[in-house]
Structure formats: structure tokens, C-alpha cells
Phi, psi and omega in degrees: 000141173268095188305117157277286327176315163238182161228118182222131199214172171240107183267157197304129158128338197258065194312126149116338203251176201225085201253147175241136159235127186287108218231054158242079163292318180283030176207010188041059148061055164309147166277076164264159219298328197270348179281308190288343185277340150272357161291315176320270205313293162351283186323291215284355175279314160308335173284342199256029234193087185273010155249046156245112188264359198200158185213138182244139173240131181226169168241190174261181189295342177263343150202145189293294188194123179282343168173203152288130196290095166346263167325313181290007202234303201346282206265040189272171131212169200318336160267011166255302172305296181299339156308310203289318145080041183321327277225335201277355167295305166297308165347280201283008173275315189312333172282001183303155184247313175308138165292140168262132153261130132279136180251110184246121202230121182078221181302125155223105160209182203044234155309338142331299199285323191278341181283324154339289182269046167247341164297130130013299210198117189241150193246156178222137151293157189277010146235058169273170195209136157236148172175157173243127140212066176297001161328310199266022127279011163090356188211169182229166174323121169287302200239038156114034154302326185260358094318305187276307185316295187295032123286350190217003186237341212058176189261038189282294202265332165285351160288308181306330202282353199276309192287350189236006202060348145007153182245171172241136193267156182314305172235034140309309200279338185275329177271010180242011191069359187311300189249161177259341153187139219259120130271174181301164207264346183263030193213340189312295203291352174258012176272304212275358185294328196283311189300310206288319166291337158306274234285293184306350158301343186279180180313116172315334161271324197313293198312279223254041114259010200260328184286307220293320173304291187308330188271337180277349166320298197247339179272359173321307171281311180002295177295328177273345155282334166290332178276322159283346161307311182298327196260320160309329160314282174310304181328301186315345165277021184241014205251149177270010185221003141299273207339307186296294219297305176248033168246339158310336224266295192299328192283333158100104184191160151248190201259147173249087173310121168244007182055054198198000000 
């Protein structure tokens, strides 16, 4: 595939591992429809790769990933998101069998935060930042924010953070369980580069029945909360405070919500 969009690399030193960086700096690296389809496609190629044991996914030091690409969104409504069937993307990363690392730095929101825990394992710089806040656009977490977060912060801190949009600091989120471990920001991507090479020396079956249990840990319900969340998502696009919500967003203004 011809990567607009990403950087797939191998890095020197690190046996086993397989990095993707997520390479829109002029949008603090928004997840638009052609990144995860070019993220996707990367992951399934590494997967068919037996000497990859592990794959790290980064952004730069100021963001992982700031959210879902707006303007693909703005003027959508609720039969065009379901036409668009974005979701089948995330889907098919959920099928990766290779462990995911996230190197997570700066910014992870929205669709950031969620492609975060859609990981394996997230490694954090001490100025990562989480959150969905897709509140103040009129809309809410799409792509398993409101199922994976309270699993993994409980539902508490994940309520404040979906209602108010509100963020979580680098090591909060490590005292919630988000992350698994926080260093300075000039050591993250060579923490998880480290972790990742660990985690690909172990047995290759041993590894991918060792993930697929652990995830089967929360995930047994999972699906039927990712399907209502998705039919709550789409709806929201029949709404007069999407419309509002992400053209203030675009307009850089705020929104005047009319609840309707």
C-alpha cells in the first residue's frame, strides 16, 4: 500500500518489533478514514511477517492521535455513517493476533484515547494526556470509549471524563490502570521499543493464546456494548448539535447548543 498517512518502519536495535507512526503533525495526527485504513492495512501486513512479534504504535511527542478527523464528519448524517461502516476498520485491528504497544505522548483523545486501549499495552510519556471529548462537539465516543474506558479507569472517572470531556494526566491514568508505565517524554518510544522486544522474544503461540485470554478476560460482553454504543453514536447524527457542535469545533468558536 502507498502510506500517505503513516510511517512503517523497523527499528534499529530492537529485534521482533514492528513500528507504525501515526505522521499527520499538521492535524496533531487526526484519525482520518484513509489513516486507520492505512494503519489497518500496516498492522495485517506485520501480522503475515513471522519475524514480527510485536508491533508499537506512535505519534510524536505532542500527540498520539488528537482525535477523529472532524471535516470527514462536519456535514455526515446518521445514513451516511452507516453507509460509511467506519467502525469495520477498528474491527479488523481488534483482530490483530500480534500484540499492540502503544507509545503514547501528548495528546490521546477521542479516537486517540480509543485506538489506545484498543492496544495491547499502552507505555506513556509523563506528558500524555487522555481523554474523549467528544461532549463538546454534540456527539459522544464512537469507537469503544464508553465500553473500554470504565474497564479500565472504573465507572466513575470514566463517566466524568465522557461527560465532561475533561482530560486525564499521564500519571493518573497509570494510577487507574490506563497505562502500564509512565517515563520522561525523551525515553517513551525507547521504553516501548524495549517492552515490545521482550514481549516478541517469547513463544509465538505461547504470546497469541496468552493475548487472546487476556482480552477474553472483559471481553465476553464487550460486543454487545460496542453495538450499542455504535447505534448511540450514529444517532447522534440526526441531531441539530452535531451540526452545531462540529462546525464551532471547525469554526473555532463556541457551540450553542439547542438540544434538538
Amino acid at each position: 500500500m502507498d502510506y500517505q498517512c503513516i510511517r512503517v518502519y523497523r527499528p534499529a536495535d530492537y529485534r521482533g518489533v514492528g513500528a507504525i507512526q501515526i505522521a499527520r503533525p499538521e492535524v496533531r495526527n487526526a484519525l482520518s478514514l484513509r489513516t486507520m485504513e492505512e494503519l489497518v492495512a500496516a498492522c495485517e501486513t506485520y501480522e503475515q511477517d513471522a519475524t514480527i512479534g510485536c508491533i508499537v504504535i506512535h505519534g510524536n511527542e505532542g500527540a498520539f492521535a488528537a482525535g477523529a478527523d472532524i471535516r470527514e464528519m462536519d456535514e455526515a448524517t446518521t445514513v451516511t455513517m452507516l453507509a460509511r461502516d467506519q467502525f469495520a476498520r477498528w474491527e479488523r485491528l481488534r483482530q490483530i493476533k500480534t500484540p499492540l504497544v502503544a507509545a503514547v505522548s501528548g495528546f490521546a483523545l477521542g479516537g486517540g484515547c480509543e485506538l489506545a486501549m484498543l492496544c495491547d499495552v499502552i507505555v506513556a510519556s509523563d506528558t500524555a494526556q487522555f481523554g474523549q471529548p467528544e461532549i463538546n462537539i454534540g456527539v459522544m465516543p464512537g469507537a469503544g470509549g464508553t465500553q473500554r474506558l470504565p474497564r479500565a479507569v472504573g465507572k466513575s472517572v470514566a463517566m466524568e471524563l465522557v461527560l465532561t470531556g475533561s482530560m486525564l494526566s499521564a500519571h493518573r491514568a497509570y494510577e487507574r490502570g490506563l497505562v502500564s508505565r509512565v517515563v520522561p517524554v525523551e525515553y517513551y518510544l525507547f521504553e516501548a521499543f524495549a517492552l515490545a522486544e521482550e514481549i516478541a522474544a517469547k513463544a509465538p503461540i505461547a504470546r497469541r493464546l496468552a493475548k487472546e485470554s487476556v482480552n477474553k478476560a472483559y471481553s465476553l460482553f464487550l460486543e454487545t456494548g460496542l453495538e450499542f454504543e455504535r447505534k448511540n453514536f450514529y444517532m447522534l447524527f440526526s441531531t441539530e448539535d452535531q451540526k452545531e457542535g462540529m462546525s464551532a469545533f471547525l469554526e473555532k468558536r463556541m457551540p450553542n447548543w439547542k438540544g434538538r
